[in-house]
Jmol script that loads the backbone (N, CA, C; Angstrom):
load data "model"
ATOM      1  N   UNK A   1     -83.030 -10.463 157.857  1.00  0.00           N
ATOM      2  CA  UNK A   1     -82.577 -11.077 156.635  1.00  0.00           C
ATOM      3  C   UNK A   1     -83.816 -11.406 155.823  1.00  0.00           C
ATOM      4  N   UNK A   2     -83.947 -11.018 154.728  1.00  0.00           N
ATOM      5  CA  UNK A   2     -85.114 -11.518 153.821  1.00  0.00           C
ATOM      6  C   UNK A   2     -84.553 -12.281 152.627  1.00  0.00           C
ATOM      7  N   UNK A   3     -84.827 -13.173 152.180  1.00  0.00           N
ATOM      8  CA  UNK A   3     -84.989 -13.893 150.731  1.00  0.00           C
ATOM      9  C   UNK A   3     -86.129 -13.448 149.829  1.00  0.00           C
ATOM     10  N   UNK A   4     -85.858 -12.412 148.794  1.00  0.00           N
ATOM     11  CA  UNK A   4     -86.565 -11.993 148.047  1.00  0.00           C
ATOM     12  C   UNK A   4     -88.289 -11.359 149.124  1.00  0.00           C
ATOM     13  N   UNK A   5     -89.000 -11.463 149.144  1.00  0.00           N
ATOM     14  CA  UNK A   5     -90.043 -10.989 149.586  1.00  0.00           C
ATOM     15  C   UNK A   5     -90.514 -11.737 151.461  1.00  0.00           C
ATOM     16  N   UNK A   6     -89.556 -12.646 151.355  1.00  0.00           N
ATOM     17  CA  UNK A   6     -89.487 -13.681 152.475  1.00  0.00           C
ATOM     18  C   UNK A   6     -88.714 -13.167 154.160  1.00  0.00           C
ATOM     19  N   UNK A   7     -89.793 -13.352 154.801  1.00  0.00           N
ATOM     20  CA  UNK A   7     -88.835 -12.626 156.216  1.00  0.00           C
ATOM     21  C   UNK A   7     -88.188 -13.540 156.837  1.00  0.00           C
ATOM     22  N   UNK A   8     -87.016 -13.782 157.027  1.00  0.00           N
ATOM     23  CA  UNK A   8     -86.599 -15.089 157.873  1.00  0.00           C
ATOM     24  C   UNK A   8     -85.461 -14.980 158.859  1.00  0.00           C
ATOM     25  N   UNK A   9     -86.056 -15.831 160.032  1.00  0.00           N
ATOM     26  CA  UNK A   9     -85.850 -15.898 161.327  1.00  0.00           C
ATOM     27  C   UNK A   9     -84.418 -16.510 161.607  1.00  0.00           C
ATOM     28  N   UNK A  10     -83.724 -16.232 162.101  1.00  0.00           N
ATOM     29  CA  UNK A  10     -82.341 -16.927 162.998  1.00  0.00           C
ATOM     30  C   UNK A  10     -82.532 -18.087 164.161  1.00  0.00           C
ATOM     31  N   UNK A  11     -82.905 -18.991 164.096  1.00  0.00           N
ATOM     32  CA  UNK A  11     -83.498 -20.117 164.815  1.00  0.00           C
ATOM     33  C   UNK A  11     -82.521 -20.870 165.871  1.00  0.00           C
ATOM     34  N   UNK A  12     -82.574 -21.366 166.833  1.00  0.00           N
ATOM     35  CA  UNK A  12     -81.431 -21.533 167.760  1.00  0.00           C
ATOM     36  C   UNK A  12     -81.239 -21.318 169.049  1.00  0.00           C
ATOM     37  N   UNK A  13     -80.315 -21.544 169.705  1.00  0.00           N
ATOM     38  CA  UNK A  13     -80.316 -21.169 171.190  1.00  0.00           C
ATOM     39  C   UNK A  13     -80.040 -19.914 171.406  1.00  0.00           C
ATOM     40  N   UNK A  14     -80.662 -18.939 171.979  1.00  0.00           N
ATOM     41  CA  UNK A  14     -80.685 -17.910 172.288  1.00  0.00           C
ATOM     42  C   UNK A  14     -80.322 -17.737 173.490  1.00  0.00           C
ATOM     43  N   UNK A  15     -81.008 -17.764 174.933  1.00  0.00           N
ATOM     44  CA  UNK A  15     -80.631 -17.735 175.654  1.00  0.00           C
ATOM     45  C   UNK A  15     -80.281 -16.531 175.859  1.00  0.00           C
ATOM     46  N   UNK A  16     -78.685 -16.660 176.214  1.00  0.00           N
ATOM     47  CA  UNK A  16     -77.634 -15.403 177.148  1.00  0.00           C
ATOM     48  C   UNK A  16     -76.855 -14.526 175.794  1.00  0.00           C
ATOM     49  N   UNK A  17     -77.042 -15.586 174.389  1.00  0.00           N
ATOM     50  CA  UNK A  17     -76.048 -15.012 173.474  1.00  0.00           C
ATOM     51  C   UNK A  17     -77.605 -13.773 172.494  1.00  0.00           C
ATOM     52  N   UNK A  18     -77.660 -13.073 173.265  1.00  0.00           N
ATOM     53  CA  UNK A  18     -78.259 -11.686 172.602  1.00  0.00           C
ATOM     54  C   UNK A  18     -77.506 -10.693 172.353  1.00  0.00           C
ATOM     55  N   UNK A  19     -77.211  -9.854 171.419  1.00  0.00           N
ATOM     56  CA  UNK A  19     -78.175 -10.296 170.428  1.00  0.00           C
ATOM     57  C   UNK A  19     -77.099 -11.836 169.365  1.00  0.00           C
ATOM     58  N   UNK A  20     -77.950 -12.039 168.555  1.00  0.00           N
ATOM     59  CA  UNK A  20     -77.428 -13.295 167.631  1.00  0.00           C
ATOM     60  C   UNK A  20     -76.147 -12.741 166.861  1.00  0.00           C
ATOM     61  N   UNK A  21     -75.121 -13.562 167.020  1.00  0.00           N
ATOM     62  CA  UNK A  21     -73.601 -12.947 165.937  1.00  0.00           C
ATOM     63  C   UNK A  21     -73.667 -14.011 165.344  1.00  0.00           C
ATOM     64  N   UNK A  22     -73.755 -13.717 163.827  1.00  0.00           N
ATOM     65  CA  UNK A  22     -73.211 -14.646 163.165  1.00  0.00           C
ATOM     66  C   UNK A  22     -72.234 -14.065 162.130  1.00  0.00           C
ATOM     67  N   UNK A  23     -70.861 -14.657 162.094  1.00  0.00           N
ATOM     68  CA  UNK A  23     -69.810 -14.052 161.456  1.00  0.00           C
ATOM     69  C   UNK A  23     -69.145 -14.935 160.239  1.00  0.00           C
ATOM     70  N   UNK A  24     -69.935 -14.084 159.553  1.00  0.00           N
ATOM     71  CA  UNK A  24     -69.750 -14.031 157.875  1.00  0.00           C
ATOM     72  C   UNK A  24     -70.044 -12.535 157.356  1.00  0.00           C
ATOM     73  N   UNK A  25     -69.773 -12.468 156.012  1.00  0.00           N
ATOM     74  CA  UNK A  25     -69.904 -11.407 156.143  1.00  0.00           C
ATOM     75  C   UNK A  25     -71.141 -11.143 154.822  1.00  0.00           C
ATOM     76  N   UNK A  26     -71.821  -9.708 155.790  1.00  0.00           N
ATOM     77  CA  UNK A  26     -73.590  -9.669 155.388  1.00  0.00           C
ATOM     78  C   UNK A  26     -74.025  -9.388 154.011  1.00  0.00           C
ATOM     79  N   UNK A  27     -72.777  -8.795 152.919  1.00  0.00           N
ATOM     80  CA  UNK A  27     -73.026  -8.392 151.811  1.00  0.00           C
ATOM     81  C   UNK A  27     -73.441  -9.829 151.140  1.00  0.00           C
ATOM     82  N   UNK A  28     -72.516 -10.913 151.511  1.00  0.00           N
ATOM     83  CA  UNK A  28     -72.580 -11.665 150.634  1.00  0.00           C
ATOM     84  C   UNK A  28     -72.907 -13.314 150.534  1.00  0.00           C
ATOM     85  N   UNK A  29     -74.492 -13.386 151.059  1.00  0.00           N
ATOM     86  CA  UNK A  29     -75.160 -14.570 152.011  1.00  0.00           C
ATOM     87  C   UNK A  29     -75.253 -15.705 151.208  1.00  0.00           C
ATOM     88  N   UNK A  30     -74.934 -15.337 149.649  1.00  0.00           N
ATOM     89  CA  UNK A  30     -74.200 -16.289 148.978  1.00  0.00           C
ATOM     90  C   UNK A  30     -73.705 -17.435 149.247  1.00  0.00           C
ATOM     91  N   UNK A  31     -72.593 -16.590 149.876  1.00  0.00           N
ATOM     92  CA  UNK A  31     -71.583 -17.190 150.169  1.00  0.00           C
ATOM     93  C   UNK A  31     -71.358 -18.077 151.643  1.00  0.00           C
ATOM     94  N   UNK A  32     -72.717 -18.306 152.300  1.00  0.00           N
ATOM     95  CA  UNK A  32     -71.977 -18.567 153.348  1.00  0.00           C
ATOM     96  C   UNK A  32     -73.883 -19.039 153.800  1.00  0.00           C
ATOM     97  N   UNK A  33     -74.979 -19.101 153.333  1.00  0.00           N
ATOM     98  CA  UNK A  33     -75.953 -19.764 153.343  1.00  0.00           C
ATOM     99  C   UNK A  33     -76.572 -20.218 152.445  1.00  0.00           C
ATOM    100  N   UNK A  34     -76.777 -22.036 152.899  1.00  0.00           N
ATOM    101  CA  UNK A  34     -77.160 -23.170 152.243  1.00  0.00           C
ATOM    102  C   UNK A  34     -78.172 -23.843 152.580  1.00  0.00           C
ATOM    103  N   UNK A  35     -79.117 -23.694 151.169  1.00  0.00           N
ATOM    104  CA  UNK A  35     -80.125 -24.363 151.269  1.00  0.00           C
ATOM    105  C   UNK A  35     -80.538 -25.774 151.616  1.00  0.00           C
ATOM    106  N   UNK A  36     -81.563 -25.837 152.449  1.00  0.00           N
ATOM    107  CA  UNK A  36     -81.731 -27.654 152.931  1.00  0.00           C
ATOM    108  C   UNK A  36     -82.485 -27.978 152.063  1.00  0.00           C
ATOM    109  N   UNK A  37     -82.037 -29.146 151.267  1.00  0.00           N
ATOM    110  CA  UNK A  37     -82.994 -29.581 149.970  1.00  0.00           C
ATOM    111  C   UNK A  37     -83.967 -29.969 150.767  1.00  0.00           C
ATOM    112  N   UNK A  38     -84.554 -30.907 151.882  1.00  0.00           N
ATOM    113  CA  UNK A  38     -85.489 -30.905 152.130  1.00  0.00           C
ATOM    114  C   UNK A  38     -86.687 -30.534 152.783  1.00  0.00           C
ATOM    115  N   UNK A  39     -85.890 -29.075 152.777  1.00  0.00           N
ATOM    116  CA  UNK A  39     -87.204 -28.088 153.676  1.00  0.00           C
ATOM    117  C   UNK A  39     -86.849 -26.994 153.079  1.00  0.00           C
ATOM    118  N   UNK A  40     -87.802 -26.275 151.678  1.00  0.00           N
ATOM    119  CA  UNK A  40     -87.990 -25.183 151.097  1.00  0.00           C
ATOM    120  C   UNK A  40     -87.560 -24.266 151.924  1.00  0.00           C
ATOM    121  N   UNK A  41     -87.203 -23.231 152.067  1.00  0.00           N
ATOM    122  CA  UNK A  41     -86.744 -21.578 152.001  1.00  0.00           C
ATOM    123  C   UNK A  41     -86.054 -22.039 153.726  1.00  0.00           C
ATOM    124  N   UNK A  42     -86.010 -23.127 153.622  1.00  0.00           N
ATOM    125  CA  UNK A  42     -84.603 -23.076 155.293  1.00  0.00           C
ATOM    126  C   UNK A  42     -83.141 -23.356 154.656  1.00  0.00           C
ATOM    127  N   UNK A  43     -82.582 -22.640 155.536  1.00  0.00           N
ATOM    128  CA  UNK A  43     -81.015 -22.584 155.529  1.00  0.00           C
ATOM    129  C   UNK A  43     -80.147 -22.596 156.305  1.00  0.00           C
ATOM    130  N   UNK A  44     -78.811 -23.752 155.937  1.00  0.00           N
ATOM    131  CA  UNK A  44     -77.817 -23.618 157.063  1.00  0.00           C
ATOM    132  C   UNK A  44     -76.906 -22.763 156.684  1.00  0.00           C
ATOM    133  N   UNK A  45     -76.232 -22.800 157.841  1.00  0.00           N
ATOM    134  CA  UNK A  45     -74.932 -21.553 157.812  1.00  0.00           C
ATOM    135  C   UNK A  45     -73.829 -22.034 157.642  1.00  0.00           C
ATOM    136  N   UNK A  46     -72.557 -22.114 156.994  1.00  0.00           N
ATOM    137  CA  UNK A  46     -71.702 -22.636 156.552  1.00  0.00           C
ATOM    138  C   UNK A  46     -71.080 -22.271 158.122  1.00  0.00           C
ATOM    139  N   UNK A  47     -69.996 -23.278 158.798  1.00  0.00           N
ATOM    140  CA  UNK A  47     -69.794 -22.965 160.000  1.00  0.00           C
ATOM    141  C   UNK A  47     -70.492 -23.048 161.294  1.00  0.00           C
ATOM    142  N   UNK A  48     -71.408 -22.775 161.248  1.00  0.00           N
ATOM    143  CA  UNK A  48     -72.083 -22.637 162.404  1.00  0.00           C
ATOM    144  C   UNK A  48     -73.443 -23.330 162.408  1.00  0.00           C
ATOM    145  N   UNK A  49     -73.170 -24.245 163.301  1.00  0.00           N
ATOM    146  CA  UNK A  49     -74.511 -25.129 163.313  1.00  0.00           C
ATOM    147  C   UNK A  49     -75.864 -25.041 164.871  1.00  0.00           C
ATOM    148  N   UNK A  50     -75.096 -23.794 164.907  1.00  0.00           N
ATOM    149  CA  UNK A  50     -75.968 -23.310 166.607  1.00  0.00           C
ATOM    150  C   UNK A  50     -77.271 -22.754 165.930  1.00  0.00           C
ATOM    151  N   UNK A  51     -77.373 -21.971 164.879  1.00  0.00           N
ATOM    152  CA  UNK A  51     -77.987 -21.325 164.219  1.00  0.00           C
ATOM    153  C   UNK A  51     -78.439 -21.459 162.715  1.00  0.00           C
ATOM    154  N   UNK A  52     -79.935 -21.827 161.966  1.00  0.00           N
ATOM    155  CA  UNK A  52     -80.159 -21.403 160.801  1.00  0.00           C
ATOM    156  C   UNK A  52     -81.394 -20.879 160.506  1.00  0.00           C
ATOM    157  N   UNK A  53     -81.635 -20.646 159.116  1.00  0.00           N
ATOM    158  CA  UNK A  53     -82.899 -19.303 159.193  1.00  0.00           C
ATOM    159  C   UNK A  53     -84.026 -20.315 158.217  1.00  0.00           C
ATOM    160  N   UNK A  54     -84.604 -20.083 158.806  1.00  0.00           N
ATOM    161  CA  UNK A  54     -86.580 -20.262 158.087  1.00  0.00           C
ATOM    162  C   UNK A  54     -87.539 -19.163 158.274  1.00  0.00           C
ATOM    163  N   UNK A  55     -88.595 -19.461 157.255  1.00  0.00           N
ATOM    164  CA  UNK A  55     -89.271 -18.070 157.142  1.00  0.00           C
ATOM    165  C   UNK A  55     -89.671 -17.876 158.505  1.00  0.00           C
ATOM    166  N   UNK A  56     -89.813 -16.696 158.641  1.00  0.00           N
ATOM    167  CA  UNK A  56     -90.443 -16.372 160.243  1.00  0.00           C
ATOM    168  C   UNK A  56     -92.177 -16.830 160.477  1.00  0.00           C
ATOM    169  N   UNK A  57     -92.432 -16.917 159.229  1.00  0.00           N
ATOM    170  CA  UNK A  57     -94.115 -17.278 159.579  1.00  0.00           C
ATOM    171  C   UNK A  57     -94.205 -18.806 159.607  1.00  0.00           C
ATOM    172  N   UNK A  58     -92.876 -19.533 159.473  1.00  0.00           N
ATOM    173  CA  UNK A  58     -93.268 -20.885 159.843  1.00  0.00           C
ATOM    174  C   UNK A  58     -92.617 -20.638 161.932  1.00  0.00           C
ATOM    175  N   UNK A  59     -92.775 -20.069 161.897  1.00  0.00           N
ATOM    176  CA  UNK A  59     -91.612 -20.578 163.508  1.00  0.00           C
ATOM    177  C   UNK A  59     -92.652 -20.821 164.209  1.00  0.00           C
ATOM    178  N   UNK A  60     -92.561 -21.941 165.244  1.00  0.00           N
ATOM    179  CA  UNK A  60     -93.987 -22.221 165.670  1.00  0.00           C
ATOM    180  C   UNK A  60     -93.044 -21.879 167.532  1.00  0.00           C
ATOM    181  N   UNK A  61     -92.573 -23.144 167.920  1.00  0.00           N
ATOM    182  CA  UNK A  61     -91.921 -22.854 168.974  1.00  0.00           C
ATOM    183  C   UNK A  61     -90.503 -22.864 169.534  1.00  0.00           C
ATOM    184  N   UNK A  62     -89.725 -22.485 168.497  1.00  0.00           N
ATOM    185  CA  UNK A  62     -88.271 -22.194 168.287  1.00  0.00           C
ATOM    186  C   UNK A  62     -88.456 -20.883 168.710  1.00  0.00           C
ATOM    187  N   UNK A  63     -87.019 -20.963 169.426  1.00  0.00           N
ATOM    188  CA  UNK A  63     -86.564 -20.023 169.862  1.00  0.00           C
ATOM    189  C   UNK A  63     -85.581 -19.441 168.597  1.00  0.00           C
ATOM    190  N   UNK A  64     -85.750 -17.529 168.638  1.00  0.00           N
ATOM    191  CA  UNK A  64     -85.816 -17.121 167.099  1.00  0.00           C
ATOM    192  C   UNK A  64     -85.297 -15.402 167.635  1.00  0.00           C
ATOM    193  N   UNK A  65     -84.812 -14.649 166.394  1.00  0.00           N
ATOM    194  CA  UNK A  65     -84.420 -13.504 166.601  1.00  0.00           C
ATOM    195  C   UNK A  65     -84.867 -13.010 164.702  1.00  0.00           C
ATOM    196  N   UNK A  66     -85.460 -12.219 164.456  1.00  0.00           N
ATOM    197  CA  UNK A  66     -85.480 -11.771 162.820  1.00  0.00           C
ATOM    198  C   UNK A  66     -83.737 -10.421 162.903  1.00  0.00           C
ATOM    199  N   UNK A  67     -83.738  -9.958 163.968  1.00  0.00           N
ATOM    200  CA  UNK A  67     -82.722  -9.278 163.788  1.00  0.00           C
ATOM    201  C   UNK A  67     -81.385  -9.706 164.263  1.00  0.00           C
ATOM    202  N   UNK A  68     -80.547 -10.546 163.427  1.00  0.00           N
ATOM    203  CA  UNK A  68     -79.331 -10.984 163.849  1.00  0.00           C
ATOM    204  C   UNK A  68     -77.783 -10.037 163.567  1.00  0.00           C
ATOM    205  N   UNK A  69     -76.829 -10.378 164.351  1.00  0.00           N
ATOM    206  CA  UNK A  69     -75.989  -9.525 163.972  1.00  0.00           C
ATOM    207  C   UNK A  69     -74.743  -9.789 162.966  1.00  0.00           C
ATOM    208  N   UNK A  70     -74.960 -10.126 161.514  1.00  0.00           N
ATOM    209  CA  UNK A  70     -74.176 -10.628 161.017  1.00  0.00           C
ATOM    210  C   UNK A  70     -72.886  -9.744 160.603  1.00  0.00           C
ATOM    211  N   UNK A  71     -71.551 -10.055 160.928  1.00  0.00           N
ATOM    212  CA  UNK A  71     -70.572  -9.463 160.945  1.00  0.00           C
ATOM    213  C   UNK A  71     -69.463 -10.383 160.928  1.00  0.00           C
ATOM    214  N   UNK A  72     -68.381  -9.841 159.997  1.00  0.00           N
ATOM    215  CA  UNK A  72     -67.402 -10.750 159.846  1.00  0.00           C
ATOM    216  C   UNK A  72     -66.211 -11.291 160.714  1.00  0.00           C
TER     217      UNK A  72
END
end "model"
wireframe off; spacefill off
backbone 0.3
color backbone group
């Protein structure tokens, strides 16, 4: 998932659930990811609070996937 020039990570428990599903649907991230006013370019997921995305070059020691499987 990128935001304009931005690479960003799927942050969360990983574990056993590989690869990452998150079900919404991918055309339209609009609709279904929300910005945290107080932490620039992070986002929650409408629904699902197991999982949200920040740039990948901040991830320090979160557990993280850049390739998630978003599907509705």
């Amino acid at each position: 998932m990128q935001y304009g020039p931005i690479l960003l990570a799927a942050v969360g428990p990983l574990g056993r659930e590989i690869p990452v599903r998150i079900a919404h649907h991918p055309a339209r991230p609009q609709d279904w990811l929300r910005p945290r006013p107080d932490q620039p370019l992070h986002f929650a997921i409408d629904g699902d609070t197991r999982y949200s995305f920040m740039p990948y070059w901040q991830v320090t020691d979160q557990t993280y996937t850049c390739f998630p499987v978003i599907e509705p």
